[in-house]
C-alpha positions in Angstrom: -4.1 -15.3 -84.1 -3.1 -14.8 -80.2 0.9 -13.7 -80.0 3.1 -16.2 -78.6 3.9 -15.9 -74.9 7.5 -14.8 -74.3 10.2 -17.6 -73.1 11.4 -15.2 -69.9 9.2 -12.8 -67.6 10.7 -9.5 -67.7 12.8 -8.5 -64.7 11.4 -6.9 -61.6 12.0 -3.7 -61.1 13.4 -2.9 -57.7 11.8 -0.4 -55.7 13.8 2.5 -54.9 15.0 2.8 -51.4 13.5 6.5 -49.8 16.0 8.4 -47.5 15.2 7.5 -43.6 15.9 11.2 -42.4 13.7 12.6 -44.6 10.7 10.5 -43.1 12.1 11.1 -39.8 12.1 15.2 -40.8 8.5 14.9 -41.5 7.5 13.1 -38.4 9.6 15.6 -36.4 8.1 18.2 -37.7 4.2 17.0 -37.5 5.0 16.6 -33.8 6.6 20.0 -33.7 9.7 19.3 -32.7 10.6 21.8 -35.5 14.0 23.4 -35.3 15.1 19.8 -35.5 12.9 18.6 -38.3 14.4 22.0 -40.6 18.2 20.9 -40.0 17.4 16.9 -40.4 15.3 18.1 -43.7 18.2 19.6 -44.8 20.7 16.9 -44.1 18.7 14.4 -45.8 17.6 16.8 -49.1 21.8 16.9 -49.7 21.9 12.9 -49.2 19.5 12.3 -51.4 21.5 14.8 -54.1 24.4 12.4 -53.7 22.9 9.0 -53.7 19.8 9.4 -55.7 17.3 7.9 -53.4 13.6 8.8 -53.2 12.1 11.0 -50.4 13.2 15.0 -51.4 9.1 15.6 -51.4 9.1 14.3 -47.6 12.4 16.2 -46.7 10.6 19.4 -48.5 7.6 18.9 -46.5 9.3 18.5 -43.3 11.8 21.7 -43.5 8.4 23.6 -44.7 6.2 22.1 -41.8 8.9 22.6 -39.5 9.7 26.7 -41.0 6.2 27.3 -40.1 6.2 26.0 -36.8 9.3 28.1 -35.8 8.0 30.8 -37.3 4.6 30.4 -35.5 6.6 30.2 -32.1 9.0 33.2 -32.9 5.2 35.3 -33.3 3.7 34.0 -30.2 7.1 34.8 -28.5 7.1 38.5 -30.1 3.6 38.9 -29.2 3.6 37.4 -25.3 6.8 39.9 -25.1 5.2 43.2 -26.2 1.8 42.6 -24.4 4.1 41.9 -20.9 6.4 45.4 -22.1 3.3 47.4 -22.1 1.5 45.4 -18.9 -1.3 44.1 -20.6 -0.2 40.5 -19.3 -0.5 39.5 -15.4 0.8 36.6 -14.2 -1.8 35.9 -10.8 -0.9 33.5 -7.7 -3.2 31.9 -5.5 
């Protein structure tokens, strides 16, 4: 015996909206615009606490994507800075 077909279809389900500035945070900070992406990562991981959208895995990403990348730049600038104190780096002109 084959169970009846129910008289309704079941409802459905609406898909849940993800937080725009979290995307945005992750894009920002895959094109290294990274002190921008941390902050907008940050703003958009406390919206999504009040409203209850999707998106804290993208806002997560971006703020650690974008942590990296300032932390990256802070080296380099550490590094260029104590190779030019102790005159290992030239700068020549033709």
């Amino acid at each position: 015996m084959t169970e009846p077909t129910p008289a309704y279809a079941p409802a459905p389900v609406p898909a849940q909206k993800t937080n725009v500035l979290s995307i945005v945070a992750l894009v920002l900070s895959i094109l290294s615009f990274n002190i921008i992406a941390v902050i907008i990562g940050a703003i958009a991981l406390s919206q999504i606490k009040k409203t209850g959208e999707s998106g804290r895995g993208l806002a997560i990403a971006g703020i650690i994507i974008g942590a990296i990348g300032v932390i990256f730049w802070i080296i380099i600038i550490i590094v260029v800075a104590v190779a030019a104190a102790a005159g290992n780096v030239t700068v020549s002109t033709y």
